[in-house]
C-alpha positions, -999 to +999 in steps of 0.1 A: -149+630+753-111+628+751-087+653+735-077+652+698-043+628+702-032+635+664-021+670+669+012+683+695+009+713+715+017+734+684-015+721+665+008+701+644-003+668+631+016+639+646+021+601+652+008+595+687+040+581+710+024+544+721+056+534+737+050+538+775+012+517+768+012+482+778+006+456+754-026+440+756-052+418+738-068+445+708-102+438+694-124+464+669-153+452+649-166+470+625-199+467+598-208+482+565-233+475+537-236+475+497-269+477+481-275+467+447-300+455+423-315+423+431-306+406+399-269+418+411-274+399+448-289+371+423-254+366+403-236+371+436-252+346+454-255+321+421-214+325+419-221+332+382-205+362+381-185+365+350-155+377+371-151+349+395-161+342+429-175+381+443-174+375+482-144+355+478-124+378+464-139+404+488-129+385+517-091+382+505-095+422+495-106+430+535-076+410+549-052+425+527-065+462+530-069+456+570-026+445+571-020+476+549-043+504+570-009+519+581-003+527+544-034+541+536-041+563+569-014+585+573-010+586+616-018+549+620+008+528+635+013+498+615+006+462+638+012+428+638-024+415+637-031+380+648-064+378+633-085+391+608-122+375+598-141+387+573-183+381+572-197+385+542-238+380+541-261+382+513-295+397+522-327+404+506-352+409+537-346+452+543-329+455+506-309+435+481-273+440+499-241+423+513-235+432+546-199+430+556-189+427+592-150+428+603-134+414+633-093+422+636-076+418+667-035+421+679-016+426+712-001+455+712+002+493+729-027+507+698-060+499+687-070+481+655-111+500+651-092+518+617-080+482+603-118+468+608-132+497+594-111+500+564-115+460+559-151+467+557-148+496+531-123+479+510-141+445+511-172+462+499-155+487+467-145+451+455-183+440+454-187+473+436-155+468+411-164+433+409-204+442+402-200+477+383-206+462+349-239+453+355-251+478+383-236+511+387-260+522+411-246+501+440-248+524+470-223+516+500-235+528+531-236+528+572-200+518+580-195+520+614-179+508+644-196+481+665-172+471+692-136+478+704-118+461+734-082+464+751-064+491+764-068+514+788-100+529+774-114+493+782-143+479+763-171+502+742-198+484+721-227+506+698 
């Protein structure tokens, strides 16, 4: 396992210098879930949900919150991404849920695994803002990283 890059010799938080790193082809992907109520996944699914289209919105929510991560996370750098695709999938076979699964990728000298994961979060607190009124017991759960690519650290997968 590497060192802890955040912190200078003093033990000091700090942005990590990406400078002298060649630019290359970034990928993360990342996954999370939200269960609910199966009436909830019902409404979701039927798109007659009082406030609009749910996974829609959630969609738009994850690309927006992914192009903002540098705002949100204090040490991030903020990047240029080319590309951000948000999966949204309804499904009632382990429990009445919405996965979410996001793919972000850039060229550039830093990694993107914090703007997929907080796609995923953010996508999924909009099912629960969108959904709250008639299930407060939603649970979000399991986000993780599935797979990063570029750089020097080359590829890693779960």
């Amino acid at each position: 396992m590497s060192e802890l890059t955040h912190f200078n010799t003093k033990g000091e938080a700090h942005m990590v210098d990406v400078g002298a790193k060649d630019v290359t082809h970034r990928r993360a992907i990342a996954e999370g879930y939200i269960e609910m109520l199966p009436a909830t996944l019902d409404k979701i699914i039927q798109g007659d949900h009082k406030k609009g289209d749910v996974m829609g919105i959630a969609r738009i929510a994850g690309i927006m919150a992914a192009k903002k991560t540098a705002d949100f996370i204090p040490l991030c750098h903020p990047l240029a991404l080319t590309k951000v695709d948000i999966q949204l999938e309804p499904e009632s076979d382990v429990a009445p849920r919405v996965i979410c699964r996001a793919t972000v990728e850039t060229k550039g000298q830093t990694g993107v695994e914090m703007e997929a994961l907080t796609a995923v979060q953010i996508s999924l607190l909009t099912i629960y803002d969108m959904c709250k009124a008639v299930d407060r017991g939603m649970v979000i759960g399991n986000t993780r990283l599935l797979h990063k690519a570029g750089g020097k650290s080359g590829e890693w997968t779960v």
